[in-house]
C-alpha positions as CSV (number, residue, x, y, z in Angstrom):
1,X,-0.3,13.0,6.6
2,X,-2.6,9.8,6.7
3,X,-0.7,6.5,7.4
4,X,-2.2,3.1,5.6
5,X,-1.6,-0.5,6.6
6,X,-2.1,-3.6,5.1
7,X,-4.0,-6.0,7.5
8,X,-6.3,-8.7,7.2
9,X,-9.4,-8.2,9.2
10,X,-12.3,-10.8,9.9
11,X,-15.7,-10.0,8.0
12,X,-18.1,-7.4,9.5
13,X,-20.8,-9.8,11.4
14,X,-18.5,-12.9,11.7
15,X,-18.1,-14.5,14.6
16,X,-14.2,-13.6,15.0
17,X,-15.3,-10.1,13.8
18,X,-18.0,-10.2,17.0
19,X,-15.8,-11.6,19.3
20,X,-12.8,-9.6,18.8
21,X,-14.9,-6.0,18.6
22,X,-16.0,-7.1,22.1
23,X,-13.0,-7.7,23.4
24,X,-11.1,-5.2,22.5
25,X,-14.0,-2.7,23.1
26,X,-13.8,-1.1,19.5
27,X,-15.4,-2.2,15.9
28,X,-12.7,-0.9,13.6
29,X,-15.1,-0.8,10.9
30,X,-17.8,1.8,11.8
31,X,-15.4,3.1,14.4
32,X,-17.9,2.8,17.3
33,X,-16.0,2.1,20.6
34,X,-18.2,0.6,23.7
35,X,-17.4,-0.9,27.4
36,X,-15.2,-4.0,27.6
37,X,-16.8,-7.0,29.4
38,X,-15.4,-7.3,32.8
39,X,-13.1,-9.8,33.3
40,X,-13.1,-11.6,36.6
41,X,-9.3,-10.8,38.4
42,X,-8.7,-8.1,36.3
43,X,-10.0,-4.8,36.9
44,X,-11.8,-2.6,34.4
45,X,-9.7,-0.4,34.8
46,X,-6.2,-2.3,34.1
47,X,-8.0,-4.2,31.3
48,X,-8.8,-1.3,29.4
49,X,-4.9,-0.6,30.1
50,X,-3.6,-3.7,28.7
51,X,-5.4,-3.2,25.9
52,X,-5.1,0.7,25.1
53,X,-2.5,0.3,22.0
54,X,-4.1,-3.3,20.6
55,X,-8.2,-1.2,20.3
56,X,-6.7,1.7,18.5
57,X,-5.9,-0.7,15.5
58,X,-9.1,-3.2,16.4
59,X,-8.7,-6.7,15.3
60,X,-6.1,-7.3,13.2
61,X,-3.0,-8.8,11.6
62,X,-0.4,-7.1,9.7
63,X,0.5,-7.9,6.7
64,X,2.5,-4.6,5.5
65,X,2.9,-2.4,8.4
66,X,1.6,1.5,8.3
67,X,3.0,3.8,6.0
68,X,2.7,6.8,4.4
69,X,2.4,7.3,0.5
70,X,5.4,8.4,-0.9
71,X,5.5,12.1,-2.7
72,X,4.4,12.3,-6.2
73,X,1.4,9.1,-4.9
74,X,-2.0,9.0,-4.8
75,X,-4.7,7.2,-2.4
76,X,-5.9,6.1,-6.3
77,X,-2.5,4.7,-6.9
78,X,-2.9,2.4,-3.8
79,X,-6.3,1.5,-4.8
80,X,-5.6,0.5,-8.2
81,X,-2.6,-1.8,-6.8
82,X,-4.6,-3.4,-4.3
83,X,-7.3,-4.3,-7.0
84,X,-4.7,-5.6,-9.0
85,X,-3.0,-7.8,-6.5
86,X,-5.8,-9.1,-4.7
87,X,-7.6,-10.2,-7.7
88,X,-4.6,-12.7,-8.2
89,X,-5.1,-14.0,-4.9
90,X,-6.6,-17.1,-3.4
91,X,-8.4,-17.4,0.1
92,X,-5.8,-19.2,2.3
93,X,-7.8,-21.1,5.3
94,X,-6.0,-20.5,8.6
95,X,-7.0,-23.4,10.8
96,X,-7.8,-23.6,13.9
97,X,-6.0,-21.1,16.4
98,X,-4.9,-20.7,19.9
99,X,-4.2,-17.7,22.2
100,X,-1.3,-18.1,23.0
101,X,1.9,-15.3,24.5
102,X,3.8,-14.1,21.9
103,X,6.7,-12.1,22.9
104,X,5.0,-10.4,25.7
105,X,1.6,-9.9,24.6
106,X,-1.5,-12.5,23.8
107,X,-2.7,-13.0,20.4
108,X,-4.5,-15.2,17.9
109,X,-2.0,-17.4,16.2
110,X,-2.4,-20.4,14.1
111,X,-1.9,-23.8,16.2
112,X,0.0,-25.1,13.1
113,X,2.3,-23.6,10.7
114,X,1.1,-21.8,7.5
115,X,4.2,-21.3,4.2
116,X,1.0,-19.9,2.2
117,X,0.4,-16.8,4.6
118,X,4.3,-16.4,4.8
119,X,4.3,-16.0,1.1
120,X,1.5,-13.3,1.0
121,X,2.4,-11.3,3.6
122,X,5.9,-11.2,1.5
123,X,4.2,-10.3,-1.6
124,X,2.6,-7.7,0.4
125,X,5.8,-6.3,1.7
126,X,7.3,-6.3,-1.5
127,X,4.5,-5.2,-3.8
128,X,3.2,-2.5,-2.4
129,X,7.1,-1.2,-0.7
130,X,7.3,1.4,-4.1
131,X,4.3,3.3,-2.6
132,X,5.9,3.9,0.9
133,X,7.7,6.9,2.6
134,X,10.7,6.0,4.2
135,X,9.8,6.2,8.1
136,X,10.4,9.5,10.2
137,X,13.2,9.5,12.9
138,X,10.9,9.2,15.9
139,X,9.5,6.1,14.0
140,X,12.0,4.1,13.4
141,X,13.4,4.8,17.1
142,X,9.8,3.5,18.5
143,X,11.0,0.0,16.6
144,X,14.2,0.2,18.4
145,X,12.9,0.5,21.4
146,X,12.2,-2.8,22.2
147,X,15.3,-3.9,21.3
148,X,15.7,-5.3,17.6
149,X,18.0,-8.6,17.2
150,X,20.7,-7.5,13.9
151,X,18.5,-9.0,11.2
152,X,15.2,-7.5,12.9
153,X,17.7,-4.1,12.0
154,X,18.4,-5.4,8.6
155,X,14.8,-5.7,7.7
156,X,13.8,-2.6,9.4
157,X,16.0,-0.4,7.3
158,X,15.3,-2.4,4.2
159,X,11.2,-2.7,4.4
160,X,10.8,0.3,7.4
161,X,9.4,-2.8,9.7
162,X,11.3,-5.9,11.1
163,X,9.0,-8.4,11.4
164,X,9.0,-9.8,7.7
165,X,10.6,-12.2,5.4
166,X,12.0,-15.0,8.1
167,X,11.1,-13.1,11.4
168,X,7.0,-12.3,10.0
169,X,4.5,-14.4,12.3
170,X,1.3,-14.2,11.6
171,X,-1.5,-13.0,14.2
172,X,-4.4,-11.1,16.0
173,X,-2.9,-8.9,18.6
174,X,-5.1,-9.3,21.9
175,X,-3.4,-7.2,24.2
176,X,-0.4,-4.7,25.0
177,X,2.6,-5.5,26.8
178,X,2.1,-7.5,29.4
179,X,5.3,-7.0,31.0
180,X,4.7,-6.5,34.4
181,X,1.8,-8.0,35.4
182,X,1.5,-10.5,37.8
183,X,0.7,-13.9,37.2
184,X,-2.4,-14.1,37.9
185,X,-4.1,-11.2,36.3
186,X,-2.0,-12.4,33.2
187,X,-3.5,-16.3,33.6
188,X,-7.2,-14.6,34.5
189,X,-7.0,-12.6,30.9
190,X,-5.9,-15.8,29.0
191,X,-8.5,-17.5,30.0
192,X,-11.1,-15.3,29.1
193,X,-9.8,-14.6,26.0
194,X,-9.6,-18.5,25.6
195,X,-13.8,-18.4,26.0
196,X,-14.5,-15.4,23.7
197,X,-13.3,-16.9,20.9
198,X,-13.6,-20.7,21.5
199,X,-17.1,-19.8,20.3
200,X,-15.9,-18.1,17.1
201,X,-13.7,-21.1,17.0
202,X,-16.1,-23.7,16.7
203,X,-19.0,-21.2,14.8
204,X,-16.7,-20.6,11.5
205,X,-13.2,-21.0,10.3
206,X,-11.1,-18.4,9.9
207,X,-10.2,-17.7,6.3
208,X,-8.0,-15.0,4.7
209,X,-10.0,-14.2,2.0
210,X,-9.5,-10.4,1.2
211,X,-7.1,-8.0,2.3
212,X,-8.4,-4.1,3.9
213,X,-6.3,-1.2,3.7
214,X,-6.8,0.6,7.4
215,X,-6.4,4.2,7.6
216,X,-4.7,6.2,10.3
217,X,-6.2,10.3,9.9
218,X,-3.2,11.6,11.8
219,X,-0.7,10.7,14.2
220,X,-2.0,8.9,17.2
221,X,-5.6,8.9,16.2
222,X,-7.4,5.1,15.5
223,X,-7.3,2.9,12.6
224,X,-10.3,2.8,10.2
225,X,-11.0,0.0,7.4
226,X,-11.0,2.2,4.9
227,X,-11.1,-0.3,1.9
228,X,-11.5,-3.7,1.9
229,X,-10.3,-6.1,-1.1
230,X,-11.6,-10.1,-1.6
231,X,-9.5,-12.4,-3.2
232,X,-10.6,-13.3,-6.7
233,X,-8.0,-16.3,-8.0
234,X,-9.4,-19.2,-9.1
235,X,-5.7,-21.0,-9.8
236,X,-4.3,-22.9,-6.7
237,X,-1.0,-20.5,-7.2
238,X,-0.9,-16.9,-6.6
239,X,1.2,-14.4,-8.7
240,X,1.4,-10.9,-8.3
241,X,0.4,-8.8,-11.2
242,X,2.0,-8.3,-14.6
243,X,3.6,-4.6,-15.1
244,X,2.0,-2.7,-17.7
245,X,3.8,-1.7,-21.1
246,X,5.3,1.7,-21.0
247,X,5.4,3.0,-23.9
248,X,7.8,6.1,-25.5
249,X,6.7,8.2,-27.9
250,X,9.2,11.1,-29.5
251,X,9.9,12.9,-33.0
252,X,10.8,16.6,-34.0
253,X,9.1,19.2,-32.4
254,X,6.2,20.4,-34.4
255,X,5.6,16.6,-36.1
256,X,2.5,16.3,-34.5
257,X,2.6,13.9,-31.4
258,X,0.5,15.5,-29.6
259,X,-2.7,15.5,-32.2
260,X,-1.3,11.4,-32.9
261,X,-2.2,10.7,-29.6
262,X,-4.8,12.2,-28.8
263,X,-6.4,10.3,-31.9
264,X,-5.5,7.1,-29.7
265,X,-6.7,8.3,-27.0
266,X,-10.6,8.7,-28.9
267,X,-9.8,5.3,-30.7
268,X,-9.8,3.6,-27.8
269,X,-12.5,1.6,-25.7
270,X,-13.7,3.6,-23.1
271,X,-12.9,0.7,-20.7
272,X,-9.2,0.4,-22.0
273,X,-6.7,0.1,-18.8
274,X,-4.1,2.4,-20.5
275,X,-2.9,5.9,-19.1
276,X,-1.7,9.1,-20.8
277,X,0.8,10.5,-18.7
278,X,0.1,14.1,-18.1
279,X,3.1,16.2,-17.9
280,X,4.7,18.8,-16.0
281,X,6.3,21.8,-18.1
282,X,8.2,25.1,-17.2
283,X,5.7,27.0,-19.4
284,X,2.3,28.8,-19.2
285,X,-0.5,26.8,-20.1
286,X,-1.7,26.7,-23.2
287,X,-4.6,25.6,-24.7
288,X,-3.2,23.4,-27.6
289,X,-1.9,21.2,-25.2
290,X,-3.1,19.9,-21.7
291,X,0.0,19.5,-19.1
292,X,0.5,20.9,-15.9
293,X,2.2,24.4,-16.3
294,X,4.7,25.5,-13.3
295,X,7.4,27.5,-12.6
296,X,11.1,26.7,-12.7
297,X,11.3,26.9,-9.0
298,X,8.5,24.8,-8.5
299,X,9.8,22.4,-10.8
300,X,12.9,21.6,-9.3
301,X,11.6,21.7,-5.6
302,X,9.3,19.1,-7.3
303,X,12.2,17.2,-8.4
304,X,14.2,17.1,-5.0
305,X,11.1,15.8,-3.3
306,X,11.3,12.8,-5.7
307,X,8.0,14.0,-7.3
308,X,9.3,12.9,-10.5
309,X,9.8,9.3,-12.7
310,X,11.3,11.1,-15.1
311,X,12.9,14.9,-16.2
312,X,14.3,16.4,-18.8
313,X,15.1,19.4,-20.5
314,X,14.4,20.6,-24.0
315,X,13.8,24.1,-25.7
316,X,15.0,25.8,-22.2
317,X,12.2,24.4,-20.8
318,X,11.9,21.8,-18.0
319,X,9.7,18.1,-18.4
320,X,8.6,15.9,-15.9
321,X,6.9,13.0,-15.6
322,X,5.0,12.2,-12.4
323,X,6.2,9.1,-10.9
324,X,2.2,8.2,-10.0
325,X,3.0,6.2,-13.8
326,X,5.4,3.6,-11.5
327,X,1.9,2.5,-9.2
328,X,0.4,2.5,-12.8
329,X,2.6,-0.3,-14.3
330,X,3.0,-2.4,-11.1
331,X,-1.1,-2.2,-11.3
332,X,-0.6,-3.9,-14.9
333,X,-2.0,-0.4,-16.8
334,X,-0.3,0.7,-20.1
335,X,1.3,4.3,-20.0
336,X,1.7,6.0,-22.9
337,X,4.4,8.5,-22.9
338,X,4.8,12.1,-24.7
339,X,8.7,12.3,-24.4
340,X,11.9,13.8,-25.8
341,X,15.0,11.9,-28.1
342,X,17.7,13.2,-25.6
343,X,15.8,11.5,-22.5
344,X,15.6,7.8,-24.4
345,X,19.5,7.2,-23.0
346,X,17.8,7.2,-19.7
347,X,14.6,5.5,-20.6
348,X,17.0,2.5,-21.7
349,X,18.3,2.5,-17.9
350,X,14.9,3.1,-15.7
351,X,12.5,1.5,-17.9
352,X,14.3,-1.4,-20.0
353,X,11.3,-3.3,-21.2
354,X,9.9,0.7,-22.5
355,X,9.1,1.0,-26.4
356,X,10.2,3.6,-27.9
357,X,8.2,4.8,-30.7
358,X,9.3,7.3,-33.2
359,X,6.6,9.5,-34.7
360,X,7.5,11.6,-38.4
361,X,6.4,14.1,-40.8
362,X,7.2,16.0,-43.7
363,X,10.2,18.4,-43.1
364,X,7.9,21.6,-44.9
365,X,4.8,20.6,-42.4
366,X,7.0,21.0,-39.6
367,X,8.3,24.3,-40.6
368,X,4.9,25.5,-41.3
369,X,3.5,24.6,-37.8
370,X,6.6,25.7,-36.0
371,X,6.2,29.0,-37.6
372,X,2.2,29.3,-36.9
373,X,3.4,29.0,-32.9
């Protein structure tokens, strides 16, 4: 499966764009990879070394390390939530920056301290944490690895990274590890890497202004911009976005909910932000209804995986929901909800702010359609 990351990524063109695709040897935008310039005391050879790791991701820094989507989400879902959040954001203007070691690697950091990029890359973590896959085994001992302090360990298990909340720092990797090296290949590097970007430096300021989503095809392979997202606030103050309404609609089988709302459904503006959760049923399709028709088995393999917002059963048959309706509501979209009396107990405790909506008809209608089935 494909991983996604969060990062914020110079313009294509700009001069921090140029200066870092040359240095690291890679454009992470069109992909196209090309020789390093030499750097004088450090061989080709052990440059293109130092820098293996840092050109597989290309210029960059993390706001929400990679992931992978969650079951039951969609690369949509992320989309929609990135439009959403981005457009309540405000370009934040970095400063000047330095290279400078961090850890045991060089990177681009700010020469002063920034609260507002603190703040975003928190939202980020926070925001977008319902779309992510808890971390495989072999990941989550790759973060150990470099030995983790016991809040890094906190954070890691909480957010599956520990560099956020107090222990995020915000940069532009520029190398590897530099563990190892000796002195003066380490001084030669930071001093050409202090003249590549002095010229970006004093050409434009850096600005976060947008945020791209990078895209990892498989394990191992490089990191694409795959989408990339401007800020569009006007207030000084950023917010994330407002959840959607959720609403809940039930009544006696046969009362007609199904023709109700697909009457709101026509009424509507065709540029409405509201969805109509599909569902899942144990049943054959049928073509007086649209849902997705499975079998038990299915079902409930579905269900284990975590597939599901919400299940029931009715009728010895089995509902779902798809939980896709969660990135829905966190992306501020209404969702409109075909569901059952019995499940409104547990509405009450996953969705508190839902409205439930009670649909009726005449007792003799009901019988009459009931009996037609």
């Amino acid at each position: 499966m494909p991983r996604y990351a969060i990062y914020y990524t110079p313009p294509a063109d700009s001069p921090w764009s140029n200066a870092g695709n040359r240095w690291l040897g890679r454009d992470p935008i069109s992909g196209e990879e090309f020789p390093q310039r030499s750097i004088t005391g450090v061989p080709d050879s052990i440059l293109k070394k130092l820098t293996a790791e840092t050109r597989r991701y290309g210029l960059h820094a993390t706001l929400k390390a990679p992931f992978r989507l969650a079951d039951g989400f969609s690369e949509s879902h992320l989309i929609a939530m990135a439009e959403a959040f981005c457009a309540l954001q405000h370009p934040i203007a970095i400063g000047d920056v330095q290279v400078r070691l961090l850890d045991d690697f060089l990177a681009l950091r700010p020469t002063h301290g920034n609260d507002e990029i603190g703040a975003l890359a928190m939202r980020c973590v926070s925001y977008f944490d319902a779309l992510r896959a808890a971390p495989t085994d072999a990941e989550v001992a790759k973060r150990r690895r470099v030995g983790l302090s016991e809040r890094q360990e906190s954070l890691l298990q909480r957010w599956g990274y520990p560099y956020t909340e107090e222990e995020f720092r915000f940069h532009l990797s520029l190398t590897d590890s530099l563990s190892g090296v000796v002195d003066d290949a380490s001084y030669a590097l930071r001093k050409a890497a202090e003249e590549r970007f002095a010229a970006a430096q004093a050409g434009a300021p850096l600005v976060l202004d947008a945020l791209a989503i990078f895209r990892e095809e498989q394990a191992g392979a490089p990191f694409l911009v795959w989408k990339r997202f401007p800020f569009g606030a006007q207030q000084e103050r950023a917010t994330l976005p407002i959840n959607g309404r959720l609403f809940f609609f039930i009544g006696p089988s046969g009362g007609g909910k199904d023709a109700l709302l697909c009457w709101v459904k026509q009424q509507l503006p065709s540029d409405a932000d509201v969805v109509f959760a599909r569902r899942t049923i144990t049943r054959p399709a049928h073509s007086s209804e649209s849902y997705e028709a499975i079998d038990t088995v299915t079902f409930w393999e579905l269900a284990a995986g975590g597939h599901f917002a919400m299940l029931w059963q009715a009728n010895d048959l089995c509902y779902g929901i798809r939980r896709g309706i969660e990135a829905d509501l966190k992306a501020g979209r209404d969702v409109i909800v075909n569901g059952s009396r019995e499940y409104v107990p547990q509405l009450r405790q996953l969705f508190p702010s839902a409205q439930v909506i009670w649909v009726e008809a005449d007792a003799a209608l009901i019988r009459e359609r009931i009996e037609s089935r």
